[in-house]
C-alpha positions as MATLAB code, in Angstrom:
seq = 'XXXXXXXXXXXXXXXXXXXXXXXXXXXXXXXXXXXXXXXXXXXXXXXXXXXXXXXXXXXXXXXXXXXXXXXXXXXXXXXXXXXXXXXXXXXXXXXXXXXXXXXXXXXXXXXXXXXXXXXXXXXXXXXXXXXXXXXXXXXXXXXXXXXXXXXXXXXXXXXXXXXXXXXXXXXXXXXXXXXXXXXXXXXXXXXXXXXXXXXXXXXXXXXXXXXXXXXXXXXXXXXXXXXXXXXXXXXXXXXXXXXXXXXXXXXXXXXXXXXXXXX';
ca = [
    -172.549  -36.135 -149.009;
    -169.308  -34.818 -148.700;
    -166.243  -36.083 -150.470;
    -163.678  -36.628 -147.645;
    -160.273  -36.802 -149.841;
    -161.343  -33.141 -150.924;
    -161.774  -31.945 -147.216;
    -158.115  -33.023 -146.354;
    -156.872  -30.374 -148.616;
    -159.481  -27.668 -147.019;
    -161.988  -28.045 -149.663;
    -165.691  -28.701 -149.187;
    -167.628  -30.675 -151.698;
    -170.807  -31.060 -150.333;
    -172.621  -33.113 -153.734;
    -172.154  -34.534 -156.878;
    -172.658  -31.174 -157.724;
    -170.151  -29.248 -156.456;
    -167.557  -31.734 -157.545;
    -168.891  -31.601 -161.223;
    -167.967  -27.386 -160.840;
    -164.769  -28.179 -159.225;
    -163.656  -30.418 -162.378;
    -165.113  -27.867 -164.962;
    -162.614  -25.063 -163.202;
    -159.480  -27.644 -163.435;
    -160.806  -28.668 -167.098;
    -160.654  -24.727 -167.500;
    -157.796  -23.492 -165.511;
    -155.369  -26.919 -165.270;
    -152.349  -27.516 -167.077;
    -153.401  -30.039 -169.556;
    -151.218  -33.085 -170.614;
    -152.381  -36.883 -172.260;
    -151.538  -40.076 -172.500;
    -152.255  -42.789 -175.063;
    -154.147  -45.516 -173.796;
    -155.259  -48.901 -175.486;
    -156.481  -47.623 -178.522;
    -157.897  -44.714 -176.011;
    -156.677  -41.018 -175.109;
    -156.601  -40.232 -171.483;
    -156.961  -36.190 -171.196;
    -155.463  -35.287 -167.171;
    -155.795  -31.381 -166.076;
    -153.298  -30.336 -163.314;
    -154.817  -27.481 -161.348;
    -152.430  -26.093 -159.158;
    -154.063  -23.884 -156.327;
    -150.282  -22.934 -154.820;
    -148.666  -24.375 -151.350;
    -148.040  -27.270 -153.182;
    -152.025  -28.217 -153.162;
    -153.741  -29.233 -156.381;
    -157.120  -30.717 -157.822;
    -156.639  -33.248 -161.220;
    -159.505  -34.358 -163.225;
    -158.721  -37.125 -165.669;
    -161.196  -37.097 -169.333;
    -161.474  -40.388 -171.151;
    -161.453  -40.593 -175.234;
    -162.668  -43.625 -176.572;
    -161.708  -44.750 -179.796;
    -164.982  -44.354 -181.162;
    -163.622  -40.121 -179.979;
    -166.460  -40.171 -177.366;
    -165.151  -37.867 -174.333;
    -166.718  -38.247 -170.880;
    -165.396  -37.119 -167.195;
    -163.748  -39.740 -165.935;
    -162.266  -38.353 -162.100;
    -161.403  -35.926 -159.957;
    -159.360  -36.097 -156.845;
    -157.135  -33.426 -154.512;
    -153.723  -33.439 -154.872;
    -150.480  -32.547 -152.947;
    -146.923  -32.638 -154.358;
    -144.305  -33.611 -151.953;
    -141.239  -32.282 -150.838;
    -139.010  -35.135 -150.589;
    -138.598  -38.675 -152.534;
    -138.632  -42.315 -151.876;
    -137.364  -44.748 -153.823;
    -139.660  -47.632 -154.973;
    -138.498  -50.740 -156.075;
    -140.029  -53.225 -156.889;
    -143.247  -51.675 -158.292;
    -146.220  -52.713 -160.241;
    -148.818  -50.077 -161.992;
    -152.996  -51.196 -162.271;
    -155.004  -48.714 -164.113;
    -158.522  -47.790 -164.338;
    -158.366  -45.728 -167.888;
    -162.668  -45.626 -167.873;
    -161.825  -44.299 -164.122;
    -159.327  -41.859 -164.741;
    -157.436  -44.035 -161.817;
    -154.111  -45.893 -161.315;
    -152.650  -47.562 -158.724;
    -149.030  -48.649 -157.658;
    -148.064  -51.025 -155.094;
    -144.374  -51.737 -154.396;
    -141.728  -51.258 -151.541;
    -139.718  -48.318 -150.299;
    -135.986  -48.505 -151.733;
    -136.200  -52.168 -151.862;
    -137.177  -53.169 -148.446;
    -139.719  -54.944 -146.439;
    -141.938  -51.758 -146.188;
    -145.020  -52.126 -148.250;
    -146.891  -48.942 -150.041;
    -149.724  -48.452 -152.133;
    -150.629  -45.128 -153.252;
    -153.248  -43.273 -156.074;
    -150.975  -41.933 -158.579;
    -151.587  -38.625 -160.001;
    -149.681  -37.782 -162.553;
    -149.986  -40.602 -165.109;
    -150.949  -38.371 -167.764;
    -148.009  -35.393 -166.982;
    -145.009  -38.466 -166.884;
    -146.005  -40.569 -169.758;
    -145.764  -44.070 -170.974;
    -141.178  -43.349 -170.925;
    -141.329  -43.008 -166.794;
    -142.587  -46.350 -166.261;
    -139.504  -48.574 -167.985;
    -137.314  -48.299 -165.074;
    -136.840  -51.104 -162.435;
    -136.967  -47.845 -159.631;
    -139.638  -45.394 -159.111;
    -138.931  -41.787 -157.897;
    -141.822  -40.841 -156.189;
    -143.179  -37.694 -154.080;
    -145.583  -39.356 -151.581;
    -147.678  -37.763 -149.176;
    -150.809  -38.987 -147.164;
    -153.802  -36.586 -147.231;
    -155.499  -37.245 -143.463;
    -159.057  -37.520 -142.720;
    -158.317  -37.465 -139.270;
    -154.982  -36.825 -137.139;
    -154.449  -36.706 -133.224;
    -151.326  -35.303 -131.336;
    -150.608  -38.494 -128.988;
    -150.444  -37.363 -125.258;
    -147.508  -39.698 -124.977;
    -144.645  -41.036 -126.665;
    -146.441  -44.151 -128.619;
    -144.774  -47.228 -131.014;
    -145.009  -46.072 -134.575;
    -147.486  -47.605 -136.951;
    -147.946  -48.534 -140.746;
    -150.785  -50.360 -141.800;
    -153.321  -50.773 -144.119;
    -156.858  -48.726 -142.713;
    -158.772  -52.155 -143.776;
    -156.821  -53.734 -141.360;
    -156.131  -51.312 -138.334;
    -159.928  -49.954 -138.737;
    -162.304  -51.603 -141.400;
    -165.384  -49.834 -140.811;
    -163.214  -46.687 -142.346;
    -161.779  -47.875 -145.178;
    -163.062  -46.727 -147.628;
    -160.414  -46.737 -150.862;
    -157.781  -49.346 -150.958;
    -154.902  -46.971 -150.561;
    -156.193  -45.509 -147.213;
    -153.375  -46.462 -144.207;
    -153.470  -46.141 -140.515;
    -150.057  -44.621 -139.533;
    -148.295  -43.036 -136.489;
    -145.097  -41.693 -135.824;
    -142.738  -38.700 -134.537;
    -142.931  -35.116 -135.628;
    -139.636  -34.122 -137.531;
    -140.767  -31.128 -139.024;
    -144.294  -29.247 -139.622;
    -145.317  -25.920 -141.229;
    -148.367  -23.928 -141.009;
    -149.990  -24.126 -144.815;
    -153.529  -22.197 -146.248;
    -155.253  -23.081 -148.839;
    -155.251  -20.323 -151.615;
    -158.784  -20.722 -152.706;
    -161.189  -21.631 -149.526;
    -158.708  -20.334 -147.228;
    -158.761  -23.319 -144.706;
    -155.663  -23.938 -142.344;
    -153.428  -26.684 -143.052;
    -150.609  -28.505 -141.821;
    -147.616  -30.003 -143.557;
    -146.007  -32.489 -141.405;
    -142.703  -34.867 -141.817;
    -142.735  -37.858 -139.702;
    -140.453  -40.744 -138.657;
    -142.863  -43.684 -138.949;
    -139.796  -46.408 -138.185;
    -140.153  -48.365 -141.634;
    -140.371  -45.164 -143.761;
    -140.234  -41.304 -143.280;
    -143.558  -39.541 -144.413;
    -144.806  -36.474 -145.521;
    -148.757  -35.921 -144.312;
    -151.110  -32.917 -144.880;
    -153.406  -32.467 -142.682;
    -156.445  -29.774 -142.006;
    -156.712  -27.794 -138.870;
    -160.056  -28.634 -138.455;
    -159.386  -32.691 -138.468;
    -156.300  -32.254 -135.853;
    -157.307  -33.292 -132.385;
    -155.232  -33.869 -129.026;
    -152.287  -31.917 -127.687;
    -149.882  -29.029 -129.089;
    -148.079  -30.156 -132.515;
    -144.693  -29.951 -132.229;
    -141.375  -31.204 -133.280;
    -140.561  -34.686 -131.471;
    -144.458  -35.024 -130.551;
    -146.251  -38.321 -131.310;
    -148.742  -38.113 -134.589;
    -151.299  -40.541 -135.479;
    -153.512  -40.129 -138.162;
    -155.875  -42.054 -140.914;
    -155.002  -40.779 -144.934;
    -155.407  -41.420 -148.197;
    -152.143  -42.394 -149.692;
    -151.096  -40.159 -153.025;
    -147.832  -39.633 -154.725;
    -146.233  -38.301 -158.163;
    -143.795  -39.873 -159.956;
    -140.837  -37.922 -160.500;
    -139.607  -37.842 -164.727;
    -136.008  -37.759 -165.762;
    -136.308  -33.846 -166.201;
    -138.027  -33.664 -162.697;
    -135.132  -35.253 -161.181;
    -132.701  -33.065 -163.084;
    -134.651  -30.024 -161.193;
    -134.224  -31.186 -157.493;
    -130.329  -31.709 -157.725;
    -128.880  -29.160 -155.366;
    -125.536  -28.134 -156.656;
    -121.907  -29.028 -154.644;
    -121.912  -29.903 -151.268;
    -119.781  -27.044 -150.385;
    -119.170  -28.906 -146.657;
    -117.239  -32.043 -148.549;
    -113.440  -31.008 -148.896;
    -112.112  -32.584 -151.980;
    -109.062  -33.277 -149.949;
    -111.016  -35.827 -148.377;
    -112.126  -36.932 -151.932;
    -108.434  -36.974 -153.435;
    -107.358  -39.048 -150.132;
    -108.902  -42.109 -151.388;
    -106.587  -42.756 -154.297;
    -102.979  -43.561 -153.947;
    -100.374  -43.533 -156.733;
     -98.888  -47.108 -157.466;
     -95.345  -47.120 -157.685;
];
């Protein structure tokens, strides 16, 4: 049987297998990185195929120094970051898994999302009240709506139970604010990167060609779609990298104008 998650980033895993091969080449070819766990090791690979699309497995080391595959999973890194705050982390070590629930930049808008790089930020990026996360839903399915429609964020157990089948999988649907055209480096397969305006949160989705149904994509069309929730959280030296420079459209005139001189 197919593993779905792999198929949104224009892989095919048809068997157990297949995905066993697919972890030896990121065992072989990721960028490896570990984390002390309990008294255990856990060993993460970071395969990155380019476009932004990658595959992590996750080895667990017992204390006993038994090593066994643990997981492997597609990946995406996202362009832009939310904020989450408050947040709580549940890990699966034996699983290679964890889990973090919390709310976008301290609002009402809930998230839960597979995190994959555990292993890359260490046990130092979890201290802080905030999260800086990249988050971006891989789709099993997508439609371009034929008409402007309400936007949507829910939990897939809810909206469609029958299809949910990990607890981070949401039902979502919202306007097009930007897309590009990706292709997956290795298999090949079309892609789409796509920003939406979901009303409670803005959203980064990546979706394959093959799984996009209805009209013409475009900017301001309506986008609903089914995905497995992922996201990276960003380290100190992470955030250091995406600062941009001056704003060379801010005057400092209009900065200076602020202060008066007391007399």
């Amino acid at each position: 049987m197919m593993d779905a998650t792999f198929e949104t980033i224009g892989l095919e895993v048809p068997s157990d297998k297949a995905i066993n091969f697919l972890a030896e080449r990121a065992e072989n070819q990721g960028e490896p990185t570990q984390l002390s766990r309990r008294g255990a090791v856990l060993h993460g690979r970071c395969w990155k195929l380019g476009e932004g699309l990658e595959v992590w497995t996750v080895l667990y080391e017992s204390g006993t120094g038994d090593v066994f595959y643990a997981n492997c999973r597609p990946g995406f890194r996202a362009r832009y970051m939310q904020r989450i705050a408050p947040w709580a982390l549940t890990e699966y070590d034996e699983e290679g898994e964890a889990i973090v629930h919390g709310y976008c930049d301290g609002s009402d808008t809930e998230v839960l999302f597979e995190l994959q790089n555990l292993t890359e930020v260490g046990a130092a990026g979890f201290r802080a009240k905030a999260l800086h996360v990249g988050l971006c839903g891989l789709a099993y399915r997508a439609r371009v709506c034929a008409r402007e429609m309400n936007s949507r964020w829910l939990p897939l157990e809810q909206s469609a139970p029958s299809r949910a089948a990990h607890e981070n999988d949401w039902s979502l649907r919202g306007r097009v604010l930007e897309f590009k055209p990706l292709r997956n480096p290795l298999s090949g397969s079309e892609l789409y990167w796509i920003y939406l305006d979901l009303g409670k949160l803005r959203l980064e989705v990546l979706v394959n060609a093959r799984a996009l149904s209805g009209g013409k994509l475009g900017v301001g069309t309506t986008l609903s779609a089914e995905v497995w929730l992922q996201g990276h959280v960003l380290d100190e030296q992470a955030l250091q990298l995406r600062y941009a420079g001056v704003d060379t459209s801010f005057s400092m005139t209009n900065f200076w104008s602020h202060f008066s001189r007391s007399t």
